[in-house]
Every structure is written in structure tokens, then in C-alpha cells.
C-alpha atoms as a printed R data frame, in Angstrom:
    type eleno elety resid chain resno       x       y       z
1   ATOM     1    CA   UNK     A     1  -5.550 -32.621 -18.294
2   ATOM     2    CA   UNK     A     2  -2.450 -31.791 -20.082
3   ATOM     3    CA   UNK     A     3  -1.461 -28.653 -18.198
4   ATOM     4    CA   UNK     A     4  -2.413 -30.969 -15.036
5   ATOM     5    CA   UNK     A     5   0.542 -33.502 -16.084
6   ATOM     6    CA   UNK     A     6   3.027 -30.631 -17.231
7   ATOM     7    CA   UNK     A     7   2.920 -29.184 -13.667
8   ATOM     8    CA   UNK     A     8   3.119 -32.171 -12.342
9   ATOM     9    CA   UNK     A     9   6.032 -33.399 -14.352
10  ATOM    10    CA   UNK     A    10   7.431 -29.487 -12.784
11  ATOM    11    CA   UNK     A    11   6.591 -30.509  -9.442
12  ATOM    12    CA   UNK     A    12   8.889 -34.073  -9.450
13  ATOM    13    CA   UNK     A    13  11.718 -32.034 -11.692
14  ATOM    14    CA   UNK     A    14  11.805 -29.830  -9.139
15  ATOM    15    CA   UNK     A    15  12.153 -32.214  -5.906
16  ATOM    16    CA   UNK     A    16  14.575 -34.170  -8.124
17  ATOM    17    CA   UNK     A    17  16.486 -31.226  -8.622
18  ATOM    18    CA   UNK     A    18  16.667 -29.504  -5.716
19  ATOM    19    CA   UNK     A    19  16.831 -32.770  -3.238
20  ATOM    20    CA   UNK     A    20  18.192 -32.275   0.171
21  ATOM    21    CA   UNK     A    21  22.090 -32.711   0.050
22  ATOM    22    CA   UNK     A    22  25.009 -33.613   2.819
23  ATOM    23    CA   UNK     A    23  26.855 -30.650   3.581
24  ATOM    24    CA   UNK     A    24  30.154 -30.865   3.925
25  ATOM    25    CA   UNK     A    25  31.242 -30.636   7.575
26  ATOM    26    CA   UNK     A    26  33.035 -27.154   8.352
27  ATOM    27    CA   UNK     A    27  34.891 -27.976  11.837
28  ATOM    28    CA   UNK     A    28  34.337 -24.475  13.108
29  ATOM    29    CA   UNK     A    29  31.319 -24.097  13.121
30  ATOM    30    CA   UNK     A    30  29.088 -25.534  15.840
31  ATOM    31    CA   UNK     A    31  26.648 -28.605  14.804
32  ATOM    32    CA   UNK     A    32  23.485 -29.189  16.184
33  ATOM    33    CA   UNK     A    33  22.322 -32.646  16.826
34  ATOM    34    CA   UNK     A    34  19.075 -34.088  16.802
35  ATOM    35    CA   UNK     A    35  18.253 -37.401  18.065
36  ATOM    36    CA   UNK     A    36  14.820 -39.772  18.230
37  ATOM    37    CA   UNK     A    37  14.614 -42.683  20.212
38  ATOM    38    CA   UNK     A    38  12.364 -45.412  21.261
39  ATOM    39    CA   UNK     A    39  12.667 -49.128  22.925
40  ATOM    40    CA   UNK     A    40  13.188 -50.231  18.956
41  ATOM    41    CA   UNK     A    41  15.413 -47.988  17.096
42  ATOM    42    CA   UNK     A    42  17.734 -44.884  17.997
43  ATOM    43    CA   UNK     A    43  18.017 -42.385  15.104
44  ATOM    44    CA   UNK     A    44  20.355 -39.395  14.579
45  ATOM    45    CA   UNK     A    45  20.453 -36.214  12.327
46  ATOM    46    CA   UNK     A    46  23.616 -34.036  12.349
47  ATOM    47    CA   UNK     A    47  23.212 -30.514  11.334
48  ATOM    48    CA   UNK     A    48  25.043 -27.458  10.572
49  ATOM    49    CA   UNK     A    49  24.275 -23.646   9.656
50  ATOM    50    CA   UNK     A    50  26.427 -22.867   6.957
51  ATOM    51    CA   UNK     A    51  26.308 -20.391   4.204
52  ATOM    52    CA   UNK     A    52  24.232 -21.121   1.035
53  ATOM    53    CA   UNK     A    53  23.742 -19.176  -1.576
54  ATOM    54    CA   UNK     A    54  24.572 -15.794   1.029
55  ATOM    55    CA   UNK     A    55  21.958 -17.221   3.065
56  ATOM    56    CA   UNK     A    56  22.289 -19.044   6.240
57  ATOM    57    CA   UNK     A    57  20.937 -22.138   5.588
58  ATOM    58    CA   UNK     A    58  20.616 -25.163   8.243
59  ATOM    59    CA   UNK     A    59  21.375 -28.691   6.487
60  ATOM    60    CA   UNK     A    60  22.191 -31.772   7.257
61  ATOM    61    CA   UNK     A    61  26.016 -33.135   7.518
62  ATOM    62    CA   UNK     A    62  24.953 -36.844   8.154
63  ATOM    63    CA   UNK     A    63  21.911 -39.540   9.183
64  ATOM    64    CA   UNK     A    64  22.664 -42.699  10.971
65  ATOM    65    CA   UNK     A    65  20.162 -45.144  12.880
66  ATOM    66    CA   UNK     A    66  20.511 -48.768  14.249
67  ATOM    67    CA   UNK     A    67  18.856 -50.998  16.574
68  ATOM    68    CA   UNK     A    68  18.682 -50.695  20.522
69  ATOM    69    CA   UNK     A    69  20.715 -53.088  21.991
70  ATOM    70    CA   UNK     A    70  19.091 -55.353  24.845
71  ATOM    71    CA   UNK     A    71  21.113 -53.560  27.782
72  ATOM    72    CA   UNK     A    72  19.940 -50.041  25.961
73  ATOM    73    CA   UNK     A    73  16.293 -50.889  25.951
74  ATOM    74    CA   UNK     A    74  15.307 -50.288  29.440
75  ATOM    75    CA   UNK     A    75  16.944 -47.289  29.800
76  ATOM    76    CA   UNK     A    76  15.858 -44.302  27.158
77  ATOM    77    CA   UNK     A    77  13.711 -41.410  26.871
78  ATOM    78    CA   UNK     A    78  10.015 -41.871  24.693
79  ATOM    79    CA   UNK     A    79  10.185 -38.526  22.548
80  ATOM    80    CA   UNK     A    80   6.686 -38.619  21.109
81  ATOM    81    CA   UNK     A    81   4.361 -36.128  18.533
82  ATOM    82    CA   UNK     A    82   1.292 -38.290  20.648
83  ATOM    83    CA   UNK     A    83   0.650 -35.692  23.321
84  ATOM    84    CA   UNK     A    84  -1.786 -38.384  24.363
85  ATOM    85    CA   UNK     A    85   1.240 -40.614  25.951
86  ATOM    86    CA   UNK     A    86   2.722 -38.080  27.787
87  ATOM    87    CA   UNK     A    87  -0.622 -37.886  30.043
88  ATOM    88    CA   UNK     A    88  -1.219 -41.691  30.023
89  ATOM    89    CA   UNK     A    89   1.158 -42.384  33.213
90  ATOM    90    CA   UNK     A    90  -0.412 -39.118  34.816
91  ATOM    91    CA   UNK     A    91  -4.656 -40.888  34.493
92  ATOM    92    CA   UNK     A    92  -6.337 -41.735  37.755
93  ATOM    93    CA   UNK     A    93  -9.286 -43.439  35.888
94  ATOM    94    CA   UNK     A    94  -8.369 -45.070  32.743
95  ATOM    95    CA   UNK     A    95 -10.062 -46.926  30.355
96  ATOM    96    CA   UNK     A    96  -9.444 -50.545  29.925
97  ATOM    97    CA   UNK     A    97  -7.096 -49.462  26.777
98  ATOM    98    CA   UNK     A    98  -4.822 -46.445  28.347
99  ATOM    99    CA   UNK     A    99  -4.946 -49.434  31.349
100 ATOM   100    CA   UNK     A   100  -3.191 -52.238  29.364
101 ATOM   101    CA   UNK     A   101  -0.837 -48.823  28.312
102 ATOM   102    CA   UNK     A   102  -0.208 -47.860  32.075
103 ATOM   103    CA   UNK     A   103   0.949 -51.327  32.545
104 ATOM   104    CA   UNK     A   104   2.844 -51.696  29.463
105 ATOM   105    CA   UNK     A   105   4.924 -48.480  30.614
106 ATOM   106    CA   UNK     A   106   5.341 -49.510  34.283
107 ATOM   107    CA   UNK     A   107   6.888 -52.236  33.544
108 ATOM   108    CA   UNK     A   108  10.085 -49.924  32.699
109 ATOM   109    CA   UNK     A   109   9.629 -48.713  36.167
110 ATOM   110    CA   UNK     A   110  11.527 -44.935  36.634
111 ATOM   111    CA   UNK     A   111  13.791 -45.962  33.372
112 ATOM   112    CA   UNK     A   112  11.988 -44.306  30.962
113 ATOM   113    CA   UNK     A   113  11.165 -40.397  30.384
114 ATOM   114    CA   UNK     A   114   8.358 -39.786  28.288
115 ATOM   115    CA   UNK     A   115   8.760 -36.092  26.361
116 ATOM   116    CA   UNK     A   116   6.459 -34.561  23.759
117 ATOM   117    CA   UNK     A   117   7.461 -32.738  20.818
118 ATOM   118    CA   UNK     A   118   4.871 -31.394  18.246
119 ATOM   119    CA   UNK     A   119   5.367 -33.371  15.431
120 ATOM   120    CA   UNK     A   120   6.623 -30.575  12.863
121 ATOM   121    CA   UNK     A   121  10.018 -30.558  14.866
122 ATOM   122    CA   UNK     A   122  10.716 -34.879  14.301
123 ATOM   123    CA   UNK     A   123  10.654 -34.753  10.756
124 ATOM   124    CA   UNK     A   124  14.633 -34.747  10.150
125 ATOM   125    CA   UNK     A   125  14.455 -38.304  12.037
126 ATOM   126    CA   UNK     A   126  11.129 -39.928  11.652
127 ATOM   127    CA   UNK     A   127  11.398 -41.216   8.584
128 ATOM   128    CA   UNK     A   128  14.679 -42.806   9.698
129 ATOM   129    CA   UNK     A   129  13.332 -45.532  12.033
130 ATOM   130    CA   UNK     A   130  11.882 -47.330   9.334
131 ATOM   131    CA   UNK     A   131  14.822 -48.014   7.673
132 ATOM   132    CA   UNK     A   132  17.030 -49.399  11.185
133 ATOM   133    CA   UNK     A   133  20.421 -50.627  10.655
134 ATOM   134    CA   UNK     A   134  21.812 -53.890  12.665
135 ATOM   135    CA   UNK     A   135  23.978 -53.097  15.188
136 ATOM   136    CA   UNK     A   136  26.458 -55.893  13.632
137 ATOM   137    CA   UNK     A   137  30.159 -55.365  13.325
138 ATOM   138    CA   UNK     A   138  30.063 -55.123   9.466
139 ATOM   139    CA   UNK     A   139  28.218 -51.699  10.067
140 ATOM   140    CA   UNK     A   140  30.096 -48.542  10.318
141 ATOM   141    CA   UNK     A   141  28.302 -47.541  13.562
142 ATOM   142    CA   UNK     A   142  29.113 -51.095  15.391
143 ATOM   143    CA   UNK     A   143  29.194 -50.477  19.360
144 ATOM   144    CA   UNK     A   144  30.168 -53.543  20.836
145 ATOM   145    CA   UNK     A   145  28.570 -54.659  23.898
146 ATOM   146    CA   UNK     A   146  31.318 -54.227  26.537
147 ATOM   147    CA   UNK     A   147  32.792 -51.042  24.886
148 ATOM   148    CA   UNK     A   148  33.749 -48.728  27.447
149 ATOM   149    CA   UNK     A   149  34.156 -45.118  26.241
150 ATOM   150    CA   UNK     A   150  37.248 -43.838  24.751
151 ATOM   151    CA   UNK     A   151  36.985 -40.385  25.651
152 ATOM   152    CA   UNK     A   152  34.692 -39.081  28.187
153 ATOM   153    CA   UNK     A   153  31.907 -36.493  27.303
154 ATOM   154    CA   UNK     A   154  32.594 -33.520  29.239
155 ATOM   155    CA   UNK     A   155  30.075 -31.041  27.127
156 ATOM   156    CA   UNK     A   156  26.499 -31.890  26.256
157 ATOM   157    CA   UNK     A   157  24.999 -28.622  23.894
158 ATOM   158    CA   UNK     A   158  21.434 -28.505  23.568
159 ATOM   159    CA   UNK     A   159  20.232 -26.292  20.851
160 ATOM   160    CA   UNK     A   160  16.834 -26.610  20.983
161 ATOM   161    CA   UNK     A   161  14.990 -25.315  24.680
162 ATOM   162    CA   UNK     A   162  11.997 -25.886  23.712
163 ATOM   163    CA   UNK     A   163  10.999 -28.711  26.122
164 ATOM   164    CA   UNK     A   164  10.595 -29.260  29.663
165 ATOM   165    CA   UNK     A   165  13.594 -31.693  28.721
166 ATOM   166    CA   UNK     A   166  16.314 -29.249  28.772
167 ATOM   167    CA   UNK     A   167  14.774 -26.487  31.138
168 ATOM   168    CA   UNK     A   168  15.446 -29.523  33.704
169 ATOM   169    CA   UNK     A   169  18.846 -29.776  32.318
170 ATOM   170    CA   UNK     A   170  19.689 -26.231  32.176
171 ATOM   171    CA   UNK     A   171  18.408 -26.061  35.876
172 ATOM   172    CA   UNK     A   172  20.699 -29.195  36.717
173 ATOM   173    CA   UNK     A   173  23.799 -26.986  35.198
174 ATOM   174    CA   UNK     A   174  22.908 -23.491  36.914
């Protein structure tokens, strides 16, 4: 029982010690963004390759979440571990449950893409939706309703082509 505790007591040292830092942002190198989103909540993990240790090491630079805002909700992309949803629009014979579902899902019309990812690859932000931020102007991430952009995007980098998401992208851009 004792030896039990000691490596336990090793075990939380160890995650205390060797938690998951910021890294500092280095402005030259590229970042790689990775994003989670449903009608609720839009999350955000910003990460960088950088050299640890005389390793490359990927880790993140910042985290930031808030609320949808009404005019965001119906429009917005359903990235989902539940391989399950991804078929549910696709059934010619549900079941009274994947019915109520269908109908649930119709009711955003063609505003809403559903995409699977396996659920190993939504760990850096699904833990973040349960901790939401208001989208108040007392929070650093405020966007006010009737903001219009600043500066326009002109460059969208995907880092990750692992979905049927950005093949259809990278065919839009050919």
C-alpha cells in the first residue's frame, strides 16, 4: 500500500512539474491554429513548433473561447468525434430518435457543415468549451456586434489535411 501511494505521490509531482506551459510567441515562425466550434461556444488553440530542449516540440502560444453570438449561431461548421452525426442527415429510415435529430439539424437549413474528426485530434480544445467566456466588453476578446473588419483576411493556412474539410478547400484554391 505504501509503495502504491509513493508512486502515486510520483505520478501528481510529475504532472505538477512538468505541466503544459505558453510558449512564447516567435514571429517567424509559422503558427498553426486549431479551432472547435458548435451553436454554443467557439474555442481556439494557437500553436507553434519551436525548439525545446534540441527537440522540435509543438506547444501552445495561447487558448481563448467565448460564447456564439445570436447572428453567429446559424451559420458554423459541427466538428464532431460522434461519427454517428455526420451520417444522421445522410438516413433514409430513421428511428424515431435520429428523427427528432434530422429535424433538429434541418432547421439550420444549408447553414451548417457537419465534419468528423476522431476524437484524439480535439483534445487541445475540448476541454475549453466548458469553461466559455461572455462575449461582454470587459473581456479581452469583445467583438462587438456591428464590428466590421479592420483588415481583411487575404490568407487562410490550413495545417492539418486530414479532412474532407480542407481537400474541398484546397480544391476551391487549385
Amino acid at each position: 500500500m505504501k509503495q502504491e501511494r509513493a508512486q502515486e505521490y510520483d505520478k501528481i509531482k510529475y504532472a505538477l512539474t512538468n505541466s503544459l506551459l505558453l510558449l512564447m510567441p516567435k514571429w517567424k515562425l509559422p503558427f498553426d491554429l486549431y479551432i472547435d466550434e458548435c451553436g454554443k461556444g467557439s474555442v481556439s488553440a494557437l500553436h507553434q513548433v519551436q525548439i525545446v530542449k534540441d527537440k522540435p516540440c509543438e506547444g501552445p502560444v495561447c487558448f481563448i473561447s467565448r460564447k456564439i453570438k445570436p447572428t453567429e449561431a446559424s451559420v458554423f461548421e459541427f466538428i464532431t468525434d460522434c461519427n454517428a452525426v455526420k451520417s444522421l442527415l445522410n438516413m433514409k429510415i430513421p428511428n424515431k430518435p435520429m428523427l427528432r435529430w434530422q429535424i433538429a439539424i434541418q432547421e439550420y437549413g444549408g447553414n451548417i457543415t457537419i465534419i468528423h474528426e476522431a476524437g484524439n485530434t480535439l483534445n487541445n480544445a475540448d476541454g475549453l468549451k466548458r469553461w466559455q467566456l461572455p462575449n461582454t466588453p470587459d473581456f479581452p476578446a469583445y467583438v462587438p456586434e456591428n464590428l466590421e473588419p479592420q483588415i481583411p483576411i487575404e490568407v487562410i493556412n490550413i495545417t492539418y489535411l486530414g479532412t474532407e474539410f480542407s481537400e474541398e478547400v484546397t480544391e476551391i484554391y487549385k
